[in-house]
N, C-alpha and C positions, 0 to 999 in steps of 0.2 A: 476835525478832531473826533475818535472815536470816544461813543459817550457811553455807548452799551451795547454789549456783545453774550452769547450763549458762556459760563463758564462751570465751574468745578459740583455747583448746586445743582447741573442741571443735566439732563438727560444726554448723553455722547450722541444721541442721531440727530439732537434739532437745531434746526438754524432760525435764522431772525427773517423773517421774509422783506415785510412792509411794517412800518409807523404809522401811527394815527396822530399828531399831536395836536393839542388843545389846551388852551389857559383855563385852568383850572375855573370853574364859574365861582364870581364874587371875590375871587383874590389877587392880588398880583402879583404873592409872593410865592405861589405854589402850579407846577405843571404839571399835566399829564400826558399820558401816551399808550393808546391801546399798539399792542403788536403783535404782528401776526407772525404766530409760530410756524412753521412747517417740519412737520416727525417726516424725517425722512423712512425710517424702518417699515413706517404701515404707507405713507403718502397721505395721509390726513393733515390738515392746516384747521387749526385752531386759533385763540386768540389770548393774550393775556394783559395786565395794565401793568403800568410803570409811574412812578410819581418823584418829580423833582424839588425840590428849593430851590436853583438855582441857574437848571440848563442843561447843566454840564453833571452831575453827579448822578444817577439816575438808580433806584433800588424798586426791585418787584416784592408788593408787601407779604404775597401769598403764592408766587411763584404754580400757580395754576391757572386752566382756563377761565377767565369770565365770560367769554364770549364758546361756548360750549357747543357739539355737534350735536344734530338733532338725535330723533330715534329712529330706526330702516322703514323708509318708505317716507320719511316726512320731505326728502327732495334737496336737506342739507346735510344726510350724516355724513357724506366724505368730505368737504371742505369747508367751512366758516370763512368769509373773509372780511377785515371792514373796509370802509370807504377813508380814503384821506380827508375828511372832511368835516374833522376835528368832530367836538358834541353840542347836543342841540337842546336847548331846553323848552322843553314842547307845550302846547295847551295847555293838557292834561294836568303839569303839574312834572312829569316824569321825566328825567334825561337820557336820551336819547344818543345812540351810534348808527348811522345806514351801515350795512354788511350787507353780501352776498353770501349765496348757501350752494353747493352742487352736490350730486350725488353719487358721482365720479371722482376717486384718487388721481392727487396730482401729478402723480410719477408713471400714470401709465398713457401710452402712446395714443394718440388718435384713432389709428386703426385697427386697435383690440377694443375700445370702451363698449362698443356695441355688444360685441362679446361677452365679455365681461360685467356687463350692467345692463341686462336685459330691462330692467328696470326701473333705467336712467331717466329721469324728469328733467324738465329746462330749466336753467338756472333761476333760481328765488330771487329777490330782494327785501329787504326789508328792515324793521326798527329793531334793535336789540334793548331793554327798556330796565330804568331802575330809578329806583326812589330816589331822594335829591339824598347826594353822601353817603351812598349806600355803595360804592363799590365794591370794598374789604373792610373787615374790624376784627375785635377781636370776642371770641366762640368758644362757650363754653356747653360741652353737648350731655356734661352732668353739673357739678359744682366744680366751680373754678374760682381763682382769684388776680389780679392785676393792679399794679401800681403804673401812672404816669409819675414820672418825676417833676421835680419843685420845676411851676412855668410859675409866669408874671401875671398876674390876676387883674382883668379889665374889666369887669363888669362886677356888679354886688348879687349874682344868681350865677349857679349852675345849670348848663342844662347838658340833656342827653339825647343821642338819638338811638334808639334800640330796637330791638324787636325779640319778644318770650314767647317760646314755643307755648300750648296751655298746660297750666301748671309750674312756669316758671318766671322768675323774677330778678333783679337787681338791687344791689342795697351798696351804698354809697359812704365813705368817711374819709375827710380831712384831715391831711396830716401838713406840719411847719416847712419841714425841709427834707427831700428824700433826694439825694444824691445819684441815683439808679434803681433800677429796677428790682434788683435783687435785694434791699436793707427792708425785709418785711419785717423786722421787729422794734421798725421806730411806734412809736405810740399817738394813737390820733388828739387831734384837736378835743377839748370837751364841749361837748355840747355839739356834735359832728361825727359820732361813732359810727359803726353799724347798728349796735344795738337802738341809736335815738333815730337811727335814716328810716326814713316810710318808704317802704318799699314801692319797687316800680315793677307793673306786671304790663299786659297788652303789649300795643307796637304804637310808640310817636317817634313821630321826627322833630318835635322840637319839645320836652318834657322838661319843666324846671324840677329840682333835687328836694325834696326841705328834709327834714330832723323835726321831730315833733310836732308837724305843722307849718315849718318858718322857714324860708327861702333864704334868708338876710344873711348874704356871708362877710357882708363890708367891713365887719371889725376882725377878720382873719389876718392881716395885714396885704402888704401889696404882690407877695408869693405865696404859692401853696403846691401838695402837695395830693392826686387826687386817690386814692386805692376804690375799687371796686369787688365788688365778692354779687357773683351772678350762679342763678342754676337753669340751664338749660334755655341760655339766653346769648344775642350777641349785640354788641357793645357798637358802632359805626360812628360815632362823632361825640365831639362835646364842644363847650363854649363855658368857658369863667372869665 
């Protein structure tokens, strides 16, 4: 069954090369899949991610490269490639893709590259590295703002995982029920505004939310509703 293919969003030269895929770490209900592009127009191969619910339905959040070519001389700017060899969560802390890098375009013949790439290097390998859920989120590069819609609330805390350029921050507020993402003039929770949220500056991966000092969402009932209002900050995960 074809599950994803190049279409109408995306550039007329490129095609899908290879698949990475990988179960999502800590879920069982969510996949992923690095893929590697190939621009046929220049002959570069890059890389992008893809993430499922299911298997079979497959949406790219951010429709660009995560897996990026280097800069000229580093031994990867003509091709990126990764390994089938799903992701690795490593010592460190960091997740991890093997990928190969070359310096060489994929669409020229063997016996021009010499030619052509006098300053062709032997193929690289290596880690491609990112914070734990950090693939894509959502970027706000002055002031922005964003609403998740009404989910099912598991736990009595919010948390966030962010990262603020310096000088920027996040501020947080609760609203009952928001049907989509577009009804910003529902009115928040009280005691849960922006005006009562303590702002969030620096970079964590796993930050609890509070309003005046206080974490305690349990008496919001068993859905909510989250909006966000960020400057010069992006947003990568949450947990309620």
């Amino acid at each position: 069954k074809l599950i994803m293919h190049p279409d109408s969003q995306d550039d007329l030269d490129i095609s899908f090369y290879s698949h990475n895929y990988f179960s999502y770490p800590g879920r069982k209900d969510l996949h992923g899949m690095t893929t590697s592009v190939f621009h046929q127009t220049t002959g570069q191969k890059d890389a992008q991610i893809a993430f499922s619910r299911d298997g079979l339905i497959w949406y790219r959040p951010e429709r660009r490269a995560i897996l990026t070519l280097g800069s000229p001389g580093s031994g990867d700017e003509g091709m990126v490639s990764v390994w089938n060899d799903g992701i690795k969560e490593l010592p460190d802390g960091n997740w991890g893709v093997a990928y190969n890098g070359v310096s060489i375009l994929h669409n020229v013949k063997p016996e021009f590259q010499t030619e052509l790439f006098p300053q062709r290097q032997p193929t690289k390998m290596g880690w491609a590295l990112w914070k734990p859920h950090r693939f894509s989120g959502m970027e706000a590069t002055s002031e922005g703002r964003f609403t998740i819609p009404t989910i099912y609330r598991k736990h009595n805390e919010l948390r966030l995982n962010y990262r603020c350029k310096p000088g920027g921050w996040v501020s947080v507020e609760l609203l009952r029920i928001v049907p989509s993402m577009i009804h910003g003039d529902v009115d928040p929770l009280s005691g849960f505004t922006f005006e009562e949220s303590d702002r969030l500056t620096g970079d964590s991966l796993d930050e609890v939310v509070t309003w005046n000092g206080s974490s305690d969402i349990s008496g919001i009932g068993d859905m909510v509703a989250i909006r966000l209002k960020m400057f010069q900050a992006k947003v990568f995960a949450y947990q309620v």
